[in-house]
SETI-177892 format. One record per residue: residue number from 1; residue in three letters; y, x, z of N, C-alpha, C, O in turn. Coordinates in steps of 0.001 Angstrom, whole numbers, m for minus. Example, Ala and Ser with C-alpha at 12.3 -4.5 7.8 and 13.67 -1.06 7.14 Angstrom:
- 1  ALA  m5690  13190  7800  m4500  12300  7800  m3300  13200  7800  m3319  14236  8465
- 2  SER  m2250  12850  7080  m1060  13670  7140  30  12900  7870  1138  13409  8039
***
This chain:
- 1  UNK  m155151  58552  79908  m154434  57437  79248  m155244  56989  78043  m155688  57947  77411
- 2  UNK  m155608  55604  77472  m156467  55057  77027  m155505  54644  75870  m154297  54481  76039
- 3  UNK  m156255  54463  74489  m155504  54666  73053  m154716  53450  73427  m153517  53691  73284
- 4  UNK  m154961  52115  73894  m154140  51286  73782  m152861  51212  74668  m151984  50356  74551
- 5  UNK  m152880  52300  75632  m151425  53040  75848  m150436  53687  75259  m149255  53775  75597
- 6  UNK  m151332  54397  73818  m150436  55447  73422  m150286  54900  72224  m149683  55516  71345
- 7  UNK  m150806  53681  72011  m150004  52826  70544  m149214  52259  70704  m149154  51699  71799
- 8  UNK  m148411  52103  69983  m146729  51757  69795  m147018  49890  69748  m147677  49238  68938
- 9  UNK  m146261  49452  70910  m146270  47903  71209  m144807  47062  70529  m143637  47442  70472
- 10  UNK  m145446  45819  70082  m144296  45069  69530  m143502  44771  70723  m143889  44374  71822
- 11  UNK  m142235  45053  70278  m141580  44327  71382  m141069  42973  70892  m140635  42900  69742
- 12  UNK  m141094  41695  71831  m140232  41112  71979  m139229  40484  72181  m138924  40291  73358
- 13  UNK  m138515  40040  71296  m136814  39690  71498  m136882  38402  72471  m137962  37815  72542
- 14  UNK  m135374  37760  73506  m135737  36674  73835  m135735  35930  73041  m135598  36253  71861
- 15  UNK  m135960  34103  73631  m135640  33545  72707  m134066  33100  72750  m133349  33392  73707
- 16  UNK  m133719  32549  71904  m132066  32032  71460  m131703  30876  71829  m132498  30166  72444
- 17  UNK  m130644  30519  71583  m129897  29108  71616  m130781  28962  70058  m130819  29714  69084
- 18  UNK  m131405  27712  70329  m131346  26523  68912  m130242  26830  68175  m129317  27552  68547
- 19  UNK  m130329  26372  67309  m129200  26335  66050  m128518  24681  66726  m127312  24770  66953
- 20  UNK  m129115  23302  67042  m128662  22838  66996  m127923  22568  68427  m127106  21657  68557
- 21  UNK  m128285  23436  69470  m127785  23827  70499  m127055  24338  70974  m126506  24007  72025
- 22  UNK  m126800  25512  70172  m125676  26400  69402  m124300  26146  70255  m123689  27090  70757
- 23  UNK  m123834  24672  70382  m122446  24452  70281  m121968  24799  72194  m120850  24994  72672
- 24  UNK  m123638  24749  73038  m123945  24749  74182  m123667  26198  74957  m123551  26351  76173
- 25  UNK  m123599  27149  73993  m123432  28589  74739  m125033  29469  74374  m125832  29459  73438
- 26  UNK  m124919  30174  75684  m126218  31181  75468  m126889  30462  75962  m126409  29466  76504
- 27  UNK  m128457  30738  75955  m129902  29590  76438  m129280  30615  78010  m128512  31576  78058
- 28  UNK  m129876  30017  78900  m129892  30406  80521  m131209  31213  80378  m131911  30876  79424
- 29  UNK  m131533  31932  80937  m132818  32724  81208  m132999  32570  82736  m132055  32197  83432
- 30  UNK  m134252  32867  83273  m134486  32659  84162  m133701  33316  85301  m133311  32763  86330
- 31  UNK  m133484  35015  84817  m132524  35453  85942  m131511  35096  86021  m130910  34989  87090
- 32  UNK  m131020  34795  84821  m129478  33840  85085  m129606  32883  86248  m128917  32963  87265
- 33  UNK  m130809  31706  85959  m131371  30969  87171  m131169  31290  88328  m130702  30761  89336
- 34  UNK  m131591  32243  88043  m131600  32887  89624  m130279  33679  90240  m130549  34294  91272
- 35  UNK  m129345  33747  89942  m128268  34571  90525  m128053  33166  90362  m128270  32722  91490
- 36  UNK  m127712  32073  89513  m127273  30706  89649  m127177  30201  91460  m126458  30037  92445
- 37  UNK  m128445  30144  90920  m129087  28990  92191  m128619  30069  93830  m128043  29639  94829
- 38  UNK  m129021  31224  93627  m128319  32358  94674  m127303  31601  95331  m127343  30945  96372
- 39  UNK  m125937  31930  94119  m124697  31502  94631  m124918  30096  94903  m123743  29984  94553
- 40  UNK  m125195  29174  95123  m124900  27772  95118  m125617  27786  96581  m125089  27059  97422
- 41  UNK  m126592  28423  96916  m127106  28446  98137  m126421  28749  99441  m126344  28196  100538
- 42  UNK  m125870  30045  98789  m125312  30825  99944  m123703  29724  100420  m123430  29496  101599
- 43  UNK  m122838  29187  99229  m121692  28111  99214  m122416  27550  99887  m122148  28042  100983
- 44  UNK  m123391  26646  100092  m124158  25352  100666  m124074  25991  102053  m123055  25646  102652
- 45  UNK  m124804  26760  102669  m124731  27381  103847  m123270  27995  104308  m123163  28193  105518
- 46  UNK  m122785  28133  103955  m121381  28241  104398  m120471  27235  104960  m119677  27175  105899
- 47  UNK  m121006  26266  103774  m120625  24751  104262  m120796  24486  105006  m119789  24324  105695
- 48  UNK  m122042  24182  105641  m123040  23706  106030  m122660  24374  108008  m122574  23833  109110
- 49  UNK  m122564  25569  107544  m122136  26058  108993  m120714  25862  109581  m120435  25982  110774
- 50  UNK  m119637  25463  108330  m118385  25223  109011  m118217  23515  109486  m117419  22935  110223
- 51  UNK  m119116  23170  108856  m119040  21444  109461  m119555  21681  110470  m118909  21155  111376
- 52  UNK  m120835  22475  111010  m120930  22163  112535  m120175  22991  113436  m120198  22848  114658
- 53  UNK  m119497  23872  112812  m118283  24619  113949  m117548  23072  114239  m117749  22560  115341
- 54  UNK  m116704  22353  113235  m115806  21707  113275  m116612  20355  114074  m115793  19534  114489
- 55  UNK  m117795  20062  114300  m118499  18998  114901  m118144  19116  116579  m117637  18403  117445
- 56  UNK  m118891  20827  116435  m119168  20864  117859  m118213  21586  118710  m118510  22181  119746
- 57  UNK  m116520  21445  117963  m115378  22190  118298  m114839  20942  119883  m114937  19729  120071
- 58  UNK  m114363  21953  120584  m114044  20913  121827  m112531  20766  121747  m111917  21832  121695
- 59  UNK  m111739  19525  121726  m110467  19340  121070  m109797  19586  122246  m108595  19552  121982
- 60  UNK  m110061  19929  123974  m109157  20347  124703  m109190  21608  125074  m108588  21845  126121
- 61  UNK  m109944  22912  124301  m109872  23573  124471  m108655  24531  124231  m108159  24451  123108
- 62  UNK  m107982  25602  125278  m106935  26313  125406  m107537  28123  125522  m108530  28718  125940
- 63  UNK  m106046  28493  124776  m105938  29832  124478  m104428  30172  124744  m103582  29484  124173
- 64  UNK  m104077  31087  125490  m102556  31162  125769  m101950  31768  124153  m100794  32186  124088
- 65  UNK  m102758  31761  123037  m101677  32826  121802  m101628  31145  121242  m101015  31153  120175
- 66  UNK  m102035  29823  121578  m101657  28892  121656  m99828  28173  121526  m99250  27409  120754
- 67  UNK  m99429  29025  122874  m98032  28451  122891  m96861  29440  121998  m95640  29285  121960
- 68  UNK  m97498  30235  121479  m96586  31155  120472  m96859  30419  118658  m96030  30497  117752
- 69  UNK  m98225  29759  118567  m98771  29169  117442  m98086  27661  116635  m98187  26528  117107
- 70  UNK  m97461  27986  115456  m97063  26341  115032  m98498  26304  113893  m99418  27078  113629
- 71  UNK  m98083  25021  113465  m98504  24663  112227  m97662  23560  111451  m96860  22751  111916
- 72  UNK  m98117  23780  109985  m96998  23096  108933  m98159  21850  108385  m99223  22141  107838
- 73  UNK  m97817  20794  108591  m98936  19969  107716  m100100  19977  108714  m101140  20052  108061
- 74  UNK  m100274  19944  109624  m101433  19856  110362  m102563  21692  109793  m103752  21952  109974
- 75  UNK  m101537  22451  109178  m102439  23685  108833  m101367  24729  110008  m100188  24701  110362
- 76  UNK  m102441  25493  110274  m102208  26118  110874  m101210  27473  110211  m101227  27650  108993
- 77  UNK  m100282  28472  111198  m99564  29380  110193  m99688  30772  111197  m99202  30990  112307
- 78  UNK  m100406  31467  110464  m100041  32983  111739  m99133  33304  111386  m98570  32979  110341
- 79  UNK  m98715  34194  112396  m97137  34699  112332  m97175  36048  111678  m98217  36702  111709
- 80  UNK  m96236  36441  111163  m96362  37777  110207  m95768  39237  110511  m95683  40307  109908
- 81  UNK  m95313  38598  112065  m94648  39386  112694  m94971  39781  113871  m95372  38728  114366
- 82  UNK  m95118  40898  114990  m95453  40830  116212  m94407  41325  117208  m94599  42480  116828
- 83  UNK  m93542  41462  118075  m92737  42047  118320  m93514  43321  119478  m94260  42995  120401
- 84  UNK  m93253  44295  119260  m92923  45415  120133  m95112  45599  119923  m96054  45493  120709
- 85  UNK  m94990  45869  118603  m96269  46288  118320  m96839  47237  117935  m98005  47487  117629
- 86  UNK  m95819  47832  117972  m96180  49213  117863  m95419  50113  118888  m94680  49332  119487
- 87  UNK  m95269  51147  119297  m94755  51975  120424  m93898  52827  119338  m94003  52929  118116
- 88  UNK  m92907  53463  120392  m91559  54725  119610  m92435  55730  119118  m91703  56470  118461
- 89  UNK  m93904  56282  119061  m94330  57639  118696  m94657  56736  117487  m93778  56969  116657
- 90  UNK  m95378  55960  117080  m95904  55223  115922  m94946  54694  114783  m95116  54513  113578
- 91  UNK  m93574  54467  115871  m92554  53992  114791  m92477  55391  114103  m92621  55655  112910
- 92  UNK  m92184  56314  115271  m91451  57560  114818  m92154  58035  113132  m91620  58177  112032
- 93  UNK  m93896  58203  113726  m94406  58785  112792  m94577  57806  111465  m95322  58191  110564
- 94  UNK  m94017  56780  111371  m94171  55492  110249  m92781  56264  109225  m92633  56575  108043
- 95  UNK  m92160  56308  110177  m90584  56586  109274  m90776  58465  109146  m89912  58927  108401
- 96  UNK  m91443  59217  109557  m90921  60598  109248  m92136  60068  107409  m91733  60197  106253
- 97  UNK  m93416  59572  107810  m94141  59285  106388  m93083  58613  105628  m93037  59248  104574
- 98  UNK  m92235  57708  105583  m91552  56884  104831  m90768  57942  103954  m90843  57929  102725
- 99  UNK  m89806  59109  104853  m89021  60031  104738  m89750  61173  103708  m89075  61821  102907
- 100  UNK  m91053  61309  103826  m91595  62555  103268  m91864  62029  101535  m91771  62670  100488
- 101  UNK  m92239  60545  101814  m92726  59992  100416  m91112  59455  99396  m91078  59460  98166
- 102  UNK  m89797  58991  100409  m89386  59087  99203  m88564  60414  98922  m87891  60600  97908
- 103  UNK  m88722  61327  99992  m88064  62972  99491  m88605  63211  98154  m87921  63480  97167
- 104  UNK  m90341  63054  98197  m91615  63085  97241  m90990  62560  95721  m90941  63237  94693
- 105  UNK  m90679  61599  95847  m89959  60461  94785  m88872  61086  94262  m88706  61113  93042
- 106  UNK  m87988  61673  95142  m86722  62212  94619  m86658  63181  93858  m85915  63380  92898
- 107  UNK  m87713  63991  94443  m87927  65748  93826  m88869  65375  92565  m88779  66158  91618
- 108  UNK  m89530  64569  92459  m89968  64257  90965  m89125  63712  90263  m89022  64189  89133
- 109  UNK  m88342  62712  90564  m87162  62197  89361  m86572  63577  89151  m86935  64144  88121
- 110  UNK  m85742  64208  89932  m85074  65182  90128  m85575  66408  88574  m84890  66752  87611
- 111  UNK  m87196  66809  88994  m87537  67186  88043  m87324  66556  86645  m86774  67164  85727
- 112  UNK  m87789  65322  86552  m87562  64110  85008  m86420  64811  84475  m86367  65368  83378
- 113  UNK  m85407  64727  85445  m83988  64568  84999  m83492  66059  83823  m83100  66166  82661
- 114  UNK  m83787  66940  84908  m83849  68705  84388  m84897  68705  83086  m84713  69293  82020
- 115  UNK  m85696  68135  83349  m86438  68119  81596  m85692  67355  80587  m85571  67844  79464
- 116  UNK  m85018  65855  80948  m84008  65585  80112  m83225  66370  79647  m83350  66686  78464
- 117  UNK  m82348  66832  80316  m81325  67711  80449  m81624  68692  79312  m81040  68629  78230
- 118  UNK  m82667  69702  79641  m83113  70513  78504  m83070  69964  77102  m82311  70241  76173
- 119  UNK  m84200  69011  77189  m84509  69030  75952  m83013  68027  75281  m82705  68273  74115
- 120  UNK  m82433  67291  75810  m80915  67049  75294  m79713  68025  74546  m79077  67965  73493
- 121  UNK  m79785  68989  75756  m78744  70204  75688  m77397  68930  75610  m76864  68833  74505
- 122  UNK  m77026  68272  76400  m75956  67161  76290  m75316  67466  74468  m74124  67620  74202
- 123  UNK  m76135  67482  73723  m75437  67361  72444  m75098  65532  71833  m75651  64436  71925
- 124  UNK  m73807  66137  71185  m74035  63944  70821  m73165  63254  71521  m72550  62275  71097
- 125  UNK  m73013  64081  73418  m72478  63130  74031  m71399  62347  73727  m70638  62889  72925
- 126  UNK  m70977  60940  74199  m69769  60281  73144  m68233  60193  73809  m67196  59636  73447
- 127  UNK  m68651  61132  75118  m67070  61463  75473  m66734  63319  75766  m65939  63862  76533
- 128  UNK  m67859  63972  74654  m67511  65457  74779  m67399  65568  72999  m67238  66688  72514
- 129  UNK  m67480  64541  72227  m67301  64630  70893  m65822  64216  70649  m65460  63075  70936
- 130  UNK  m64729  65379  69978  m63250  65396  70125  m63096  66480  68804  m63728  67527  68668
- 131  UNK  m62349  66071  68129  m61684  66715  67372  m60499  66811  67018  m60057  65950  66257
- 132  UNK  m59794  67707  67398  m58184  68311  67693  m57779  69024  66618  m58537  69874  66151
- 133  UNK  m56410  68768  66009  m56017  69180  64936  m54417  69346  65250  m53549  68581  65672
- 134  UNK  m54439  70301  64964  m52784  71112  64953  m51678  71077  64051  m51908  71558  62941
- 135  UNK  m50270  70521  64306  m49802  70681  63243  m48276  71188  63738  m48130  71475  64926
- 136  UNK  m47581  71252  63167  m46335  71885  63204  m45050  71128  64680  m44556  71780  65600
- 137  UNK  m44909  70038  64466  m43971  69508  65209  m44412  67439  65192  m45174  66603  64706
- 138  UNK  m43566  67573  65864  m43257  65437  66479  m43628  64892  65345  m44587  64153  65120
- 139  UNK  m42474  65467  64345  m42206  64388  63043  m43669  64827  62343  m44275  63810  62007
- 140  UNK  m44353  65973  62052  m45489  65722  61103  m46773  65126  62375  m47583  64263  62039
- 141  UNK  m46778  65391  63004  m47794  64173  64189  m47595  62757  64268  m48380  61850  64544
- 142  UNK  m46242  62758  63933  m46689  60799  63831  m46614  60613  62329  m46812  59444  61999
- 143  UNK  m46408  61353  61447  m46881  61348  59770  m47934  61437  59506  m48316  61095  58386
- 144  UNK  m49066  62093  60751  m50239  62798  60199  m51069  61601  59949  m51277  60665  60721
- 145  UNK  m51597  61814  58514  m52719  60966  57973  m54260  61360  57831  m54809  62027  56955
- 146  UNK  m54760  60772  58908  m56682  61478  59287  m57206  61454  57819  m57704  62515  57442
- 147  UNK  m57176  60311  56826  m57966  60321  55791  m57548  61345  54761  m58420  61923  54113
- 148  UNK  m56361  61588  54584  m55921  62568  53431  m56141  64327  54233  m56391  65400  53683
- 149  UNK  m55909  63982  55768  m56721  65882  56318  m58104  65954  55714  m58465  66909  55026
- 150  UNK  m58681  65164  55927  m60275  65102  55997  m60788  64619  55010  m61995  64405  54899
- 151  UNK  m59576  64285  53804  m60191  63955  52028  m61332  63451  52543  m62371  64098  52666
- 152  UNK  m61143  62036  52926  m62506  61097  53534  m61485  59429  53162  m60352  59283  52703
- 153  UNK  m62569  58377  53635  m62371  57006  53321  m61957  57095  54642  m62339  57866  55523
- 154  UNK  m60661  55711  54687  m60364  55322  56144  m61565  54694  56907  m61542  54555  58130
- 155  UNK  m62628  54317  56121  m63708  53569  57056  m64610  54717  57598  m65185  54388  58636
- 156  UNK  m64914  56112  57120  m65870  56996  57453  m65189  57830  58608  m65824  58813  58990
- 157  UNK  m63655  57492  59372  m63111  58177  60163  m63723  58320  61611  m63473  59149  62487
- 158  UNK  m64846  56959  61588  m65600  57456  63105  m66695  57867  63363  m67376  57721  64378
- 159  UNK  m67010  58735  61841  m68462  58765  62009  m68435  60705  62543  m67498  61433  62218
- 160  UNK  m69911  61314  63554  m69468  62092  63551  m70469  63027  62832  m70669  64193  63172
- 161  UNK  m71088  62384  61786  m71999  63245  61100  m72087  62932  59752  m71627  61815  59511
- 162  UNK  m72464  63456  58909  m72211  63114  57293  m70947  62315  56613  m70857  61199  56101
- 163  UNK  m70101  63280  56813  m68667  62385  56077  m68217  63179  55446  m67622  64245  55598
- 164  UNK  m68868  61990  53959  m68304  63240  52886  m67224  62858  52246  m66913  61669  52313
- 165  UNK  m66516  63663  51579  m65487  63601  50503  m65304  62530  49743  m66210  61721  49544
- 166  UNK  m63781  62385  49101  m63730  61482  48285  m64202  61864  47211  m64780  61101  46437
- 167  UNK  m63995  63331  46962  m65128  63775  45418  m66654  63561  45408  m67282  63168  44424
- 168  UNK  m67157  63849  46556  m68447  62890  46946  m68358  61686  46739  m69228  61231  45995
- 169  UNK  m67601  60975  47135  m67911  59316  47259  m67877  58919  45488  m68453  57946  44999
- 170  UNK  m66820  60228  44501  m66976  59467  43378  m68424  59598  42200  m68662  59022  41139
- 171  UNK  m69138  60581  42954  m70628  60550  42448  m71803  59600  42584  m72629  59888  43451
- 172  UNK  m71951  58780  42035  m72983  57754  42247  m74511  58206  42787  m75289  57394  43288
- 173  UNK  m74820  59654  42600  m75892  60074  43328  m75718  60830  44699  m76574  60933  45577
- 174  UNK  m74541  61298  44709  m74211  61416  46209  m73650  60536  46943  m73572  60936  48104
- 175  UNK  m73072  59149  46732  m73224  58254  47296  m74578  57500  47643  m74714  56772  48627
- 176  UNK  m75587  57780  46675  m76864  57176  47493  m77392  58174  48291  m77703  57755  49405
- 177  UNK  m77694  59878  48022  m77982  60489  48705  m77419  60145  50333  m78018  59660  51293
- 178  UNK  m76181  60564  50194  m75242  59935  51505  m75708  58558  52236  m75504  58529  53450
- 179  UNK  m76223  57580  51732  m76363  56569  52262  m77752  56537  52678  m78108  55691  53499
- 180  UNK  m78503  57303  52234  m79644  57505  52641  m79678  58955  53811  m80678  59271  54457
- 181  UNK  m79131  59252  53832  m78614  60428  55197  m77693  59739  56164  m77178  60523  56962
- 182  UNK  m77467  58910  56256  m76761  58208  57169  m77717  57380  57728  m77799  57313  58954
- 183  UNK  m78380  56804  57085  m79481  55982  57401  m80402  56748  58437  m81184  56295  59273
- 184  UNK  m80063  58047  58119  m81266  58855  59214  m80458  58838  60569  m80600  58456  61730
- 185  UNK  m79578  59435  59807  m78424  59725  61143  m77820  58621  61835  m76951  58730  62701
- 186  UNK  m78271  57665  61455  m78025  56312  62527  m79114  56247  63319  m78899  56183  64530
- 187  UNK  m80526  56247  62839  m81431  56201  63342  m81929  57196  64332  m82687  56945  65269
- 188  UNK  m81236  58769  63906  m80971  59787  64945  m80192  59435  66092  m80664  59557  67222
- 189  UNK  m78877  58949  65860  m77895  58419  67151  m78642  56983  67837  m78663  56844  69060
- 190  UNK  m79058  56270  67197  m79776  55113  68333  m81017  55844  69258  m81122  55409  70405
- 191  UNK  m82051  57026  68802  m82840  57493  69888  m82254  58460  70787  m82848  58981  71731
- 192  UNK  m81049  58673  70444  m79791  59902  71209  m79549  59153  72310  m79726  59567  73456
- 193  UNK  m79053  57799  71956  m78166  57035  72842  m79035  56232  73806  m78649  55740  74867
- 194  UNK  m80492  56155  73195  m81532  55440  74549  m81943  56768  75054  m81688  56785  76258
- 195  UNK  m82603  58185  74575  m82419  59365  75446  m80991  59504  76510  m81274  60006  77598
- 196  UNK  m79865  59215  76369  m78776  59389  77705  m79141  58306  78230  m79341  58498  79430
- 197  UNK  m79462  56512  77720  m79536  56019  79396  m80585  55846  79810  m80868  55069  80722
- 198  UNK  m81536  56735  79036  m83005  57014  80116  m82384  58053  81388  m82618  58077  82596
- 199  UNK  m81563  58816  80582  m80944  59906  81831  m80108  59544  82978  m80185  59827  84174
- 200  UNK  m79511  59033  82477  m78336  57820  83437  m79328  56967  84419  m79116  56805  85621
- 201  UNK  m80311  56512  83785  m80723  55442  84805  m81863  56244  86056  m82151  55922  87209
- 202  UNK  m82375  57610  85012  m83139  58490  86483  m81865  59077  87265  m82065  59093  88480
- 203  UNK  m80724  59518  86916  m79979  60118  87931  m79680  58810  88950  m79558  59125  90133
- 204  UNK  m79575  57668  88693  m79299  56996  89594  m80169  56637  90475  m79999  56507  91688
- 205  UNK  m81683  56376  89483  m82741  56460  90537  m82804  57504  91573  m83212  57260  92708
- 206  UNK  m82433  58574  91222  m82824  59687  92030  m81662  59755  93180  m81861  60247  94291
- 207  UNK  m80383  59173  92740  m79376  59181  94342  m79726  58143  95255  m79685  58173  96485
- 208  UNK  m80138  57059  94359  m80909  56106  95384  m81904  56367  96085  m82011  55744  97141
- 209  UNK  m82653  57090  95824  m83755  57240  96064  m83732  58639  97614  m84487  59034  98502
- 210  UNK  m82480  58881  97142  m81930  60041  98143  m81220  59917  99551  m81275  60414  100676
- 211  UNK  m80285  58642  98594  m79683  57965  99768  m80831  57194  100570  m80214  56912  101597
- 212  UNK  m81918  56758  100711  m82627  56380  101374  m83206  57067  102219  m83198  56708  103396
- 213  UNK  m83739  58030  101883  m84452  59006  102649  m83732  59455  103707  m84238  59457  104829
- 214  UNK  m81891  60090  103392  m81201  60186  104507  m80804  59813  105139  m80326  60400  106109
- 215  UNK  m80776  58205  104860  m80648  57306  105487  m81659  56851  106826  m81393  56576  107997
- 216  UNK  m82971  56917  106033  m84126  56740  107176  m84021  57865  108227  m83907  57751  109448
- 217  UNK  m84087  58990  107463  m83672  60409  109034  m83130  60349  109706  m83330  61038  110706
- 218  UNK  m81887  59334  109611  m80598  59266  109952  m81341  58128  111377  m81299  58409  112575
- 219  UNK  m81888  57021  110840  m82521  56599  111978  m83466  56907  112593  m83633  56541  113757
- 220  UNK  m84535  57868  111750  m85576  57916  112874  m85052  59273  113662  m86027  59851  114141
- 221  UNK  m83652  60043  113979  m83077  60759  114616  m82628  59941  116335  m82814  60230  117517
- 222  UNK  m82013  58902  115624  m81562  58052  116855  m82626  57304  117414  m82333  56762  118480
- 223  UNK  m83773  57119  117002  m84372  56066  117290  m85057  57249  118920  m85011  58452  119179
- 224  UNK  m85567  56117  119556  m86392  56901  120783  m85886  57779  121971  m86615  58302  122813
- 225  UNK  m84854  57841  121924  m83667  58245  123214  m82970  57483  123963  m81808  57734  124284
- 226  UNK  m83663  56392  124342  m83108  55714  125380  m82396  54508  124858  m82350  54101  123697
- 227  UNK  m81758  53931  126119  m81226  52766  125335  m80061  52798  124665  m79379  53728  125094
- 228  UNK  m79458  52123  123696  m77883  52670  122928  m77542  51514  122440  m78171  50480  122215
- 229  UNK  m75918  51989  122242  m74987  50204  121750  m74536  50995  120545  m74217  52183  120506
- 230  UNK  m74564  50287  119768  m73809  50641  117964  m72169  50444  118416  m71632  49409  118812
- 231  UNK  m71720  51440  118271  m69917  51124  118096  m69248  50358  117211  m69720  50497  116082
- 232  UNK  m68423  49674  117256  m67531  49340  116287  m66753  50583  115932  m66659  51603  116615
- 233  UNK  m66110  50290  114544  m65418  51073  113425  m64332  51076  114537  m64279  52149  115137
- 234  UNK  m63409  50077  114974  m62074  50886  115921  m62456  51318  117323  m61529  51712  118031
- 235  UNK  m63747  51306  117862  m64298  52078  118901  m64746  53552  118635  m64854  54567  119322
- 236  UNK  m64957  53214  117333  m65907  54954  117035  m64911  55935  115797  m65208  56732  114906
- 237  UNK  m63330  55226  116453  m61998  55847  115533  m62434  55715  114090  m62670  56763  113489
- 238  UNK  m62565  54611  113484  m62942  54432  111927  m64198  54742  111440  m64512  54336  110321
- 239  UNK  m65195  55594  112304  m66144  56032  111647  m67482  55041  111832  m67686  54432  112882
- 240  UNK  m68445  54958  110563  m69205  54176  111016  m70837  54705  111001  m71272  55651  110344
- 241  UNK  m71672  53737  111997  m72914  54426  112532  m72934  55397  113347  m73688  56363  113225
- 242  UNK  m72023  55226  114358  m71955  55394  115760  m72581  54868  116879  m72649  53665  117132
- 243  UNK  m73097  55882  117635  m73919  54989  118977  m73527  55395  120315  m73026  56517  120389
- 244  UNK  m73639  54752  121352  m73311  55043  122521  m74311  55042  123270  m74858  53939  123261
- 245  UNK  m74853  55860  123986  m76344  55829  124600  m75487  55311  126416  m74335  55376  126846
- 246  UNK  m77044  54748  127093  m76682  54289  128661  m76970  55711  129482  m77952  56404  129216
- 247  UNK  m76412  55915  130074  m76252  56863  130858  m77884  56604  132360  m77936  55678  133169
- 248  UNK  m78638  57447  132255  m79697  57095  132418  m80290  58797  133969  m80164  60021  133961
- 249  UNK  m80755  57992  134756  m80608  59034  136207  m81937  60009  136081  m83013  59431  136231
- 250  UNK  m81968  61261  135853  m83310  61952  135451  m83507  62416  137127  m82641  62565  137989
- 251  UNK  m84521  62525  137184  m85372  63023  138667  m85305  64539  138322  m85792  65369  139090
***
């Protein structure tokens, strides 16, 4: 290797957009050019080949998937449907996969739910929060006054956390303390109360998600045994998803 290899070469930067060019974008470089001009070629030839399909297309030519074919607007529409395109082993095995993936689905919500659950411990809930108080007879139960049991304000009677005293309320620093602990404890009960209907809304996911699956078993059980008529509810004595299979002559 010869010294003017092993000396350190200026490199050069490209050049730029002009300043007064500037407003134009980046300068194009040549390879840009060139992936440019690429694409515009290959579009051109594409073109280029569907005009002579459409030149040298013969307008009485026939295909029998013809008389099954519409079109909307002079455009043509495939159909999105095929009937009897698949066979009973293919259905079968379509729906036992359908069955396995949302079992799959269920047993993971299922899990979600049990981690809710834990880390909840249903504390908070707003129809297991009750407080029962005992008193002598009829006449002191419809006398009984919640604010004077609970030496509390009639407005703090629904709260179920920090309710303090009226000897509290007459301290001006435990009234702000208090109001600043409530402030938490509101802010505690609003992430309480979106934690239950995160829970609420996976348990429901998860029966839905259940009811489907047994639902699909439920058909891909019947499916593939021959031919069968669905009963009516007063044919099948009230019950419904009933079938009647044809009575069929085995060799």
């Amino acid at each position: 290797m010869g010294l003017k290899d092993a000396a350190k070469r200026k490199e050069h930067a490209e050049r730029a957009q002009p300043a007064a060019r500037r407003r134009l974008g980046l300068l194009e470089k040549k390879k840009d050019y060139l992936l440019r001009a690429k694409d515009f070629h290959k579009k051109e030839a594409t073109l280029k080949q569907l005009r002579r399909k459409a030149e040298e297309r013969n307008p009485d030519e026939f295909y029998f998937a013809m008389e099954n074919a519409r079109t909307e607007g002079g455009v043509h529409v495939a159909r999105s449907t095929e009937a009897n395109k698949y066979s009973q082993e293919e259905l079968r095995l379509m729906k036992t996969q359908d069955v396995g993936y949302l079992t799959l689905k269920s047993q993971a919500e299922a899990k979600k739910v049990e981690r809710l659950q834990q880390s909840l411990h249903l504390i908070g809930a707003p129809a297991a929060n009750r407080h029962i108080v005992f008193v002598d007879g009829e006449e002191a139960a419809q006398t009984f006054d919640p604010a004077a049991h609970f030496d509390t304000a009639p407005e703090l009677l629904d709260r179920q956390f920090n309710r303090p005293r009226l000897s509290q309320l007459a301290d001006a620093k435990a009234v702000s303390a208090g109001e600043a602990a409530a402030a938490a404890v509101k802010r505690l009960e609003k992430k309480r109360a979106a934690a239950y209907r995160e829970l609420a809304e996976r348990q429901q996911r998860q029966e839905k998600l259940g009811g489907l699956a047994q639902e699909l078993a439920y058909k891909k059980q019947v499916m593939g045994k021959g031919r069968k008529r669905k009963l009516r509810p007063e044919e099948a004595g009230g019950q419904a998803g009933m079938f009647k299979w044809k009575a069929e002559r085995k060799r």
